[in-house]
C-alpha distance (Angstrom), angle and dihedral (degrees) to the residues before:
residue distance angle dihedral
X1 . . .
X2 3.79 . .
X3 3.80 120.0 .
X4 3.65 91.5 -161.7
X5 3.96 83.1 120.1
X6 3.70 103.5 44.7
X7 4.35 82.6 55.3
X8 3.39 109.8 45.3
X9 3.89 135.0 -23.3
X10 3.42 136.3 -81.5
X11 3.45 118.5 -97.5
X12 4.11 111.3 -142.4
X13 3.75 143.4 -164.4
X14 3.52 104.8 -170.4
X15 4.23 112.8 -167.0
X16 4.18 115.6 -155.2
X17 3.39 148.6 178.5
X18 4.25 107.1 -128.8
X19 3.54 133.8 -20.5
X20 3.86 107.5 -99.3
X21 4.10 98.5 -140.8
X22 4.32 82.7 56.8
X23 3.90 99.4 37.0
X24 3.76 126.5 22.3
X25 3.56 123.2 -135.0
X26 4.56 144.3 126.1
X27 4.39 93.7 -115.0
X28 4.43 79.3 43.0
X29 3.42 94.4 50.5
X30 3.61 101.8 44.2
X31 3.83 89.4 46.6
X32 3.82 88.0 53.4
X33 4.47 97.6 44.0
X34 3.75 84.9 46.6
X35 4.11 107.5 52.5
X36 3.40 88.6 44.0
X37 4.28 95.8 51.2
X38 4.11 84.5 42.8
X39 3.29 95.5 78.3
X40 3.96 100.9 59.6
X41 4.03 81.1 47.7
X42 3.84 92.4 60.7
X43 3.85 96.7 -101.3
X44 3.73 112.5 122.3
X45 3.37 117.4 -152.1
X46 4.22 139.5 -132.8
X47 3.71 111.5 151.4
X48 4.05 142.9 160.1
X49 3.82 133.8 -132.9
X50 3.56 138.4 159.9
X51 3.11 106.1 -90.7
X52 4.46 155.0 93.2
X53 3.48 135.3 -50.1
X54 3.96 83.8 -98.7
X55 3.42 93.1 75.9
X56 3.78 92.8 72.5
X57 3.71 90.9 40.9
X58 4.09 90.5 52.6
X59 3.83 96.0 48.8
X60 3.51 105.5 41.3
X61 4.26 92.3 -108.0
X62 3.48 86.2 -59.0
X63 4.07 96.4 109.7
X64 3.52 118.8 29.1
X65 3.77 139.3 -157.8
X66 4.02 115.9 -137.8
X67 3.65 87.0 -172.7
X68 4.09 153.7 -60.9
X69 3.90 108.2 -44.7
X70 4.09 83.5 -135.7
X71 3.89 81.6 81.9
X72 4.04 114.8 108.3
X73 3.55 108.3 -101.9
X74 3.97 98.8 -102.8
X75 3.56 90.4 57.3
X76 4.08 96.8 53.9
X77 3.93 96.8 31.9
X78 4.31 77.8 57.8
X79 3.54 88.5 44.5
X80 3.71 97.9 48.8
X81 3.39 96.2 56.0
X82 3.94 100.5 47.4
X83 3.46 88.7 51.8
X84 3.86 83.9 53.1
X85 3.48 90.1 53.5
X86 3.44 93.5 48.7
X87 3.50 98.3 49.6
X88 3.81 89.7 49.7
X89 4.07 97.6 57.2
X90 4.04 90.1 42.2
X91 4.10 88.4 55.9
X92 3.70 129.3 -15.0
X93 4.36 112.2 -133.7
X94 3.87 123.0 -141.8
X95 3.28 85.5 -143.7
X96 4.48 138.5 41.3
X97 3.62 112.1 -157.0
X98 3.60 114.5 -168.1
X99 3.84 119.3 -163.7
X100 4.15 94.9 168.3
X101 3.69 119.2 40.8
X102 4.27 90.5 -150.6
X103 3.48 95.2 57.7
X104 4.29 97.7 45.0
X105 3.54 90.1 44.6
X106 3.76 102.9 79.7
X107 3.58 94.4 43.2
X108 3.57 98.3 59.8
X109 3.51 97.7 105.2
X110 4.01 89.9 51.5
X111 3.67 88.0 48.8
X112 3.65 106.5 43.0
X113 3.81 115.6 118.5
X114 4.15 90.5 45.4
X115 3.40 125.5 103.8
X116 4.16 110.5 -103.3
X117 3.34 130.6 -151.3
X118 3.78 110.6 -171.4
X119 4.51 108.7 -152.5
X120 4.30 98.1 -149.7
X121 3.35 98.5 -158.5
X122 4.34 90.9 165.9
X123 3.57 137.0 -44.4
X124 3.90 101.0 -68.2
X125 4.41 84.3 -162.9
X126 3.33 93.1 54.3
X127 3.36 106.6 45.0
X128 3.33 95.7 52.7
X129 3.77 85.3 50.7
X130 3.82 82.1 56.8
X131 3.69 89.9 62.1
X132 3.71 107.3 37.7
X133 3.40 109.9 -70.5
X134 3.75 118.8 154.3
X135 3.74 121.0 -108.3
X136 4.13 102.2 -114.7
X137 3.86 84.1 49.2
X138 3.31 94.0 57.2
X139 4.04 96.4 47.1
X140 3.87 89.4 49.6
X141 3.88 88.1 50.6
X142 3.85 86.3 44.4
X143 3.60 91.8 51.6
X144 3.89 90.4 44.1
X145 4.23 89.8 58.7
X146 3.59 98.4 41.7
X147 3.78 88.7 59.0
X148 3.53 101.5 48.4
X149 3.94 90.1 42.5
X150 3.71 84.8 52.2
X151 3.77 94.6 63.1
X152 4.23 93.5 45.9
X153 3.44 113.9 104.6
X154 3.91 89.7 -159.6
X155 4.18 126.3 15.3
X156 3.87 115.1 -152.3
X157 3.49 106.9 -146.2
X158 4.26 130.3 -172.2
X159 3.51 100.4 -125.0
X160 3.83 144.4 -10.1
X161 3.70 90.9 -93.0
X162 4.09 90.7 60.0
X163 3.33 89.5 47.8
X164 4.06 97.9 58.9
X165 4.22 80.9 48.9
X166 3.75 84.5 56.2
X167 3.57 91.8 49.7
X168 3.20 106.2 36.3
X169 4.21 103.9 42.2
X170 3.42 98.7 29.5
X171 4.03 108.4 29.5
X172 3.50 103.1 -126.6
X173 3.96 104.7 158.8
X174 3.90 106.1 -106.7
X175 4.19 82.1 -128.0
X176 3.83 93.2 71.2
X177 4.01 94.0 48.1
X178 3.45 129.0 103.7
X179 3.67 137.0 -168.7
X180 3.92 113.3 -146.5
X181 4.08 108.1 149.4
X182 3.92 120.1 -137.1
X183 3.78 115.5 -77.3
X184 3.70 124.2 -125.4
X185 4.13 124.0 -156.4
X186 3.85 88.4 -129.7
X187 3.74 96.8 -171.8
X188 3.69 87.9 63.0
X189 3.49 93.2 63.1
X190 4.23 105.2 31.3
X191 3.11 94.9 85.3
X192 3.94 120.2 -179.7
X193 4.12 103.3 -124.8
X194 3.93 137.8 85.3
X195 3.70 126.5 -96.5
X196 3.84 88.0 -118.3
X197 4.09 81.6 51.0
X198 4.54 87.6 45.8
X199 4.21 85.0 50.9
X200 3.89 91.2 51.8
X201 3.57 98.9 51.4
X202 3.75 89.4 44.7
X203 3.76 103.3 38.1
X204 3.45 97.7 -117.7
X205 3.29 125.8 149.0
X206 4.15 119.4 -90.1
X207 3.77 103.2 -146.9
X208 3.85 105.8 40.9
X209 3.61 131.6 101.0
X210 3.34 105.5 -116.9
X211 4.13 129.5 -162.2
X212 3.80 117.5 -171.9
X213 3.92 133.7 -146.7
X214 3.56 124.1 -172.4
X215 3.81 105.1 179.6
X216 3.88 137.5 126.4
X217 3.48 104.2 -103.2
X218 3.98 94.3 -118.0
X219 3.65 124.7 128.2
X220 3.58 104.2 -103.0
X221 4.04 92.0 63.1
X222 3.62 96.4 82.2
X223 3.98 87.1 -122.7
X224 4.31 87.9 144.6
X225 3.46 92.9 57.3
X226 4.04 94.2 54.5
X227 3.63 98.9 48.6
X228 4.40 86.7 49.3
X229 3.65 84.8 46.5
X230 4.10 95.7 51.3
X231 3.72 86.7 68.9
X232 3.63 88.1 67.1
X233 3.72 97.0 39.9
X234 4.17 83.5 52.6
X235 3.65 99.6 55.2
X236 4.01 86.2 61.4
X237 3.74 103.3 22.6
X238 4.21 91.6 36.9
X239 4.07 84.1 176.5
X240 3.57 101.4 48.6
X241 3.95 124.2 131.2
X242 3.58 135.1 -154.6
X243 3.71 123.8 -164.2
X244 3.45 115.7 -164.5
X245 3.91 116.2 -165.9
X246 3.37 126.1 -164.9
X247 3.43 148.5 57.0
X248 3.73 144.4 -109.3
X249 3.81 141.8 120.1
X250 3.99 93.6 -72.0
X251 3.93 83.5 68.0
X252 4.27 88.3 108.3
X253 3.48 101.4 33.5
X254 4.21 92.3 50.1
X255 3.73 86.4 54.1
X256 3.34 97.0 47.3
X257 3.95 83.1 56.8
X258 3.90 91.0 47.7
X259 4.01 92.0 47.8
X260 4.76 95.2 45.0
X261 4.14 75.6 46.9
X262 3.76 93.9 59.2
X263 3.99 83.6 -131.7
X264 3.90 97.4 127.4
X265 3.74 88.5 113.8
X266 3.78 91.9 47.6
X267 3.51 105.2 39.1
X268 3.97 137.8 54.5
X269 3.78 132.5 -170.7
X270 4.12 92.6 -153.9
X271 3.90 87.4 -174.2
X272 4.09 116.5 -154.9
X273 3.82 100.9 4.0
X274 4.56 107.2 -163.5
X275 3.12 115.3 -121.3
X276 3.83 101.0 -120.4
X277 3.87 76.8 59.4
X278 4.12 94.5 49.9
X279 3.62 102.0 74.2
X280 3.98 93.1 49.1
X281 3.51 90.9 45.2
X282 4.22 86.9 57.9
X283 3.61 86.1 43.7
X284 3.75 94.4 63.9
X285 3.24 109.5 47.9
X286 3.51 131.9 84.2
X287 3.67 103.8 -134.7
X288 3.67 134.9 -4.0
X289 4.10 128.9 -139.6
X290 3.82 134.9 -152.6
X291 3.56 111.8 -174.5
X292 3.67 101.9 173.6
X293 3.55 114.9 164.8
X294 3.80 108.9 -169.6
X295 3.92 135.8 16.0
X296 3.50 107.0 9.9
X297 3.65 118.4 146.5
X298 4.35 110.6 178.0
X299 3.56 106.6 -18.4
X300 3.98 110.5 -140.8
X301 3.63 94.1 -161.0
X302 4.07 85.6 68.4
X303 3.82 91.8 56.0
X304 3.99 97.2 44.6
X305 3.81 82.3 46.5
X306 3.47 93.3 56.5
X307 3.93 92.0 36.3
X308 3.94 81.9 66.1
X309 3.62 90.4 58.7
X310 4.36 92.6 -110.0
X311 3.19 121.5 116.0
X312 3.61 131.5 -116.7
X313 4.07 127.6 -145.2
X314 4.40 110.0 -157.9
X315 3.58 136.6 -165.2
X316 3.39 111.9 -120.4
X317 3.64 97.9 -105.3
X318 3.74 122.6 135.9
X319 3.63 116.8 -51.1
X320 3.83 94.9 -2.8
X321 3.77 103.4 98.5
X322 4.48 94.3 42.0
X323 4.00 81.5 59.8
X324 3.69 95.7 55.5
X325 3.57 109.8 20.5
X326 3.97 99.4 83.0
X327 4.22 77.9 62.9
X328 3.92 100.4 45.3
X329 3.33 129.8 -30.1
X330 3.92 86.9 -149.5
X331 3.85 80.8 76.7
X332 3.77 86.5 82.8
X333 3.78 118.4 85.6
X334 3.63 118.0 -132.4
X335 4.40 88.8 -106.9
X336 3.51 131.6 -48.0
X337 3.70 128.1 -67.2
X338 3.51 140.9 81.5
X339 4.10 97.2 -74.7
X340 3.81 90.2 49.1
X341 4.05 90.6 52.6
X342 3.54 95.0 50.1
X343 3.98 95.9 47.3
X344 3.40 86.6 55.0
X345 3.66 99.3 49.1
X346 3.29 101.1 40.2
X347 4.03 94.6 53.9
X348 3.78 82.6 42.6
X349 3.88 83.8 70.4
X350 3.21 101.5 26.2
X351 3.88 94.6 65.7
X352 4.17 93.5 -122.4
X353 4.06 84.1 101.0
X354 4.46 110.7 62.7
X355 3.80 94.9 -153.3
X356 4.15 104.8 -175.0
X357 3.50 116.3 -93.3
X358 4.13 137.8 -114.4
X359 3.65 93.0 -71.1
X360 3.55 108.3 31.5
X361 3.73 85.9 57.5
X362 3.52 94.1 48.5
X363 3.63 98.0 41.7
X364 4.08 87.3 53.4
X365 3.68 91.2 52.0
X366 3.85 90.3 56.6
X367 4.00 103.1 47.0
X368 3.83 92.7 46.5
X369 3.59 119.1 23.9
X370 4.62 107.9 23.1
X371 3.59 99.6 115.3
X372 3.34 94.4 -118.0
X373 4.17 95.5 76.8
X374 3.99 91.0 37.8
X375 3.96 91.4 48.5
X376 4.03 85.8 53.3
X377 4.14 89.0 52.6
X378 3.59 94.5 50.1
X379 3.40 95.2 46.5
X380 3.84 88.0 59.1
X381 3.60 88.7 54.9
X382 2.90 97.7 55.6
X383 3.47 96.0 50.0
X384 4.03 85.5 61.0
X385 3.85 93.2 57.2
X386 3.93 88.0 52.2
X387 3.66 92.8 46.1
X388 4.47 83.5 39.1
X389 3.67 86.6 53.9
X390 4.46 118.5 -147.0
X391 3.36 122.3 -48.7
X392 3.80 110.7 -115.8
């Protein structure tokens, strides 16, 4: 094995999508908890996003912003690859980690002769397939992944199930994937009060069972399904209430299913929920739900659920049931659908389902998702793509 870690650190260019303090959103996030654990696992870090001046200012120059994602496409996929240029004469990386296909792409001619590591985080053409997207603009995005995965010398995917999608629609040899799950900054979101204290501070009420979903309201997140199903969950939990946070352009149609449902005492669109406000909002409920249908390969809403110390029940959908399973398998609803997602809840607070406690939850959250132990695992792969060498 290489000792290029033990001797000196790694010297990084990591490539994005947005900068998570200026645009909200899971593949932002995780970009954002892991360059700033890297460092204290011997990875320093450069890196681009779209995004503002302020980026620079916030990390020191390390990360910087090539401009506003509201620009037309031209303009950024120019932008991304002078500032990939740029980056490259000031300091050139061992390693180029690519988080968002879109933005590595046009710098591949700047970049070539580096070791890449490519982070899969889903298949960018079909989601957007998922939600509407046309079918040439999903071949030239298909087109646009395959050749960036091409070039990787390793591909960190989510979850097992991502990685068989890697495999399998894009022909990435299984020998150059990796599985390193999403990474959570735990401490953010353990914090040290009561659920009855979480409902205070938020106004929610004390005495209700209360089920959680934090989810873009888009189509592939299995959002229809929960609202049918909280008709069930009604008739035997009449005070139950679902908060549904998030937003997205289903936002009028979903409560024009809550409102025909007569569930407008029993369900709440919360919208865009802060995220000084996220981790209380965990905190007080009593269980939380992801009842993705299509596409979903880790699910970081399930670890910062779990960071909070509430449980979370999943579909079993992609990566959902490898993030919960080493906690309970009775995490894992029977299938998707509207009868599956009220069975579960309902035995969830009926007692007939054990869901893992405050600390079990908490205590998962911190051995196998803080960024600190997935920052150490992608180090190491990276250390295999510089010891691999690029892909030519």
């Amino acid at each position: 094995m290489s000792t290029h870690a033990s001797t000196q650190s790694i010297k990084s260019l990591q490539i994005g999508m947005h900068w998570f303090p200026e645009r909200a959103g899971g593949l932002d996030r995780m970009y954002y908890t892991l360059v700033g654990a890297l460092p204290a696992a011997g990875v320093e870090v450069r890196g681009v996003v779209a995004g503002s001046p302020r980026v620079a200012v916030d990390t020191g120059g390390a990360i910087r912003g090539f401009g506003p994602a509201a620009q037309s496409l031209p303009r950024r996929l120019m932008n991304a690859r002078s500032a990939l240029r740029d980056t490259l004469r000031d300091e050139r990386p061992d390693v180029v980690s690519s988080h968002f296909a879109l933005y590595t792409f046009p710098g591949l001619d700047v970049t070539r002769g580096i070791a890449q590591v490519s982070h899969f985080q889903g298949p960018w053409a079909d989601e957007s397939h998922v939600e509407g997207a046309d079918s040439f603009g999903q071949r030239a995005k298909f087109m646009l992944e395959r050749r960036v995965y091409a070039r990787s010398s390793r591909l960190i995917v989510l979850s097992e199930a991502f990685g068989q999608i890697l495999n399998a629609r894009y022909g990435v040899p299984e020998e150059r994937i990796r599985v390193v799950p999403g990474c959570v900054d735990v401490a953010q979101f353990d914090l040290k009060m009561t659920r009855t204290e979480a409902r205070r501070r938020l106004q929610l009420p004390l005495g209700r069972p209360v089920v959680l979903a934090v989810r873009r309201l888009v189509r592939r997140m299995g959002l229809e399904s929960l609202i049918d199903a909280m008709t069930r969950v009604k008739q035997k939990v009449p005070d139950v209430l679902l908060l549904i946070a998030g937003k997205g352009r289903l936002a009028e149609e979903l409560q024009a299913r809550i409102d025909a449902a007569g569930l407008d005492e029993n369900v709440r669109l919360l919208g865009f929920v802060p995220d000084d406000h996220l981790a209380a909002l965990y905190r007080a409920a009593d269980v939380s739900i992801v009842p993705t249908v299509a596409l979903e390969g880790f699910g970081l809403i399930t670890v910062e659920s779990l960071a909070s110390g509430t449980p979370v029940l999943v579909t079993p959908v992609g990566g959902l049931p490898e993030a919960v399973r080493g906690l309970s398998k009775d995490l894992v609803l029977e299938s998707t659908g509207a009868d599956a997602i009220a069975n579960g809840l309902i035995a969830s607070f009926d007692g007939t389902l054990d869901l893992p406690d405050e600390a079990a939850c908490r205590r998962y959250a911190w051995e196998h998702f803080d960024r600190s132990v997935i920052a150490k695992r992608v180090a190491a792969v990276y250390e295999e793509a510089i010891e691999a060498g690029p892909v030519h």
